[in-house]
N, C-alpha and C positions, 0 to 999 in steps of 0.2 A: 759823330756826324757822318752821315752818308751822302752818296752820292747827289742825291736828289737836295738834299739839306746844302751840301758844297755849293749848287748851282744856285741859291740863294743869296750866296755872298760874293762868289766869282763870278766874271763873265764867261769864262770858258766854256765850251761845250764840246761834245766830240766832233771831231776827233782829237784835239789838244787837250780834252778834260783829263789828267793824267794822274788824279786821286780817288780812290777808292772811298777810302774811310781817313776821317781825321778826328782826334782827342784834345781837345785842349785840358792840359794834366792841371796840377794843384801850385806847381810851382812858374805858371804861367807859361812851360813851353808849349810847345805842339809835336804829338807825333802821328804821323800819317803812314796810311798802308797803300800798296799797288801791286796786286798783280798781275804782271807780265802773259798776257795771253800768249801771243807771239804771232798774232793776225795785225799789230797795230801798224801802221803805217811807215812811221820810220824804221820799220825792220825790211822791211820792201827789199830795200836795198843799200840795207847796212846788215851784214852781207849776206845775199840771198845763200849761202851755201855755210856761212855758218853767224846766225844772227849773234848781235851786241846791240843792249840798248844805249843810242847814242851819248855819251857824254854830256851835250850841251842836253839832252832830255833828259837826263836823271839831273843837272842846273834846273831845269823849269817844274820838274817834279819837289823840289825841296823848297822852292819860291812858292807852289802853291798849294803847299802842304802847312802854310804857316799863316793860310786862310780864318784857321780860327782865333788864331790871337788878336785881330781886324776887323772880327765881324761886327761888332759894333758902328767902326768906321768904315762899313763897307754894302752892310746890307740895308735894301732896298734905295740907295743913296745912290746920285748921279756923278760916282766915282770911280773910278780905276786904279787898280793897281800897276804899274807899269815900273820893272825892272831899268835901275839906273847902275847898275857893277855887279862884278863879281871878282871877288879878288880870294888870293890863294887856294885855290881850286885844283885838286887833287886828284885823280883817280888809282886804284889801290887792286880790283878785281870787278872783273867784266861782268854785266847781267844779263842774263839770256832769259828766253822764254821760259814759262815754269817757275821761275823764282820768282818770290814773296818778297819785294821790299818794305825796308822798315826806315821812315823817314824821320828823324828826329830834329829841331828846328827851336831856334833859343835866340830870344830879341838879347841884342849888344845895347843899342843906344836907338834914340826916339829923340827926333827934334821935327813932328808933323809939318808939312808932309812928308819925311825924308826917315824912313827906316832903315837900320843895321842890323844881319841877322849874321846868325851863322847856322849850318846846319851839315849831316851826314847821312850818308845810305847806305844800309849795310841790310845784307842777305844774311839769313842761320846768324846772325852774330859776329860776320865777319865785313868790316869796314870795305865799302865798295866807293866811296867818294864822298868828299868832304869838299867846303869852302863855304866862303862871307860872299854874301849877297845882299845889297840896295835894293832898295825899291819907292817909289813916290808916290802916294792917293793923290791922284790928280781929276780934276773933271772932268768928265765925259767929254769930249770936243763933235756937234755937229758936223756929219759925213755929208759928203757932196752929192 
């Protein structure tokens, strides 16, 4: 699934759209790709002299990397996915621009609306950050 296909099931868009490509494999995980240009936004000034992509965005990169296990309950529907935890959340080795993440993302438990996942990011092969993350399909709520 690309990028254009993502925007189908997510609301995201850029600048927070922060998935390339996503697979939903055979044994029902998901793995997602992102590369790091190193013009996004939160490198601005995370740090301008020697970029790191933020920790809480490689969190929001592995939450919406796990877009295709969902799409069902997600596309074209007047729903949201909206982040309710993160628990044991890890980081392991820093991502800078130029590097190729590889998002892997694995449902724990399902009691809808209320998802458990877990998932990791890792560059070349080497673990760059892990943790369990919630999430809730909740209804669109009319904006003011």
């Amino acid at each position: 699934m690309n990028r254009e296909e993502i925007k189908n099931i997510l609301p995201h868009r850029e600048p927070m759209l922060l998935v390339d490509e996503v697979v939903l494999n055979e044994d029902k995980s998901a793995t997602g790709y992102y590369k790091v240009r190193g013009d996004e936004f939160f490198l601005e000034g995370h740090f301008p002299e020697n970029k790191i992509v933020p920790g809480v965005i490689l969190c929001e990169i592995m939450a919406q990397s796990a877009c295709v296990m969902f799409k069902e309950k997600l596309k074209g529907k007047n729903e949201l996915p909206l982040y309710t935890g993160l628990n044991k959340v890890r980081f392991k080795k820093s991502v800078v621009p130029g590097d190729l993440i590889r998002i892997d993302t694995t449902l724990l438990r399902e009691c809808h609306p209320l998802y458990h996942l877990k998932g990791k990011v890792s560059v070349d092969g080497k673990l760059c950050a892990s943790g369990e993350f919630s999430f809730a399909i909740m209804e669109k709520q009319e904006s003011d």
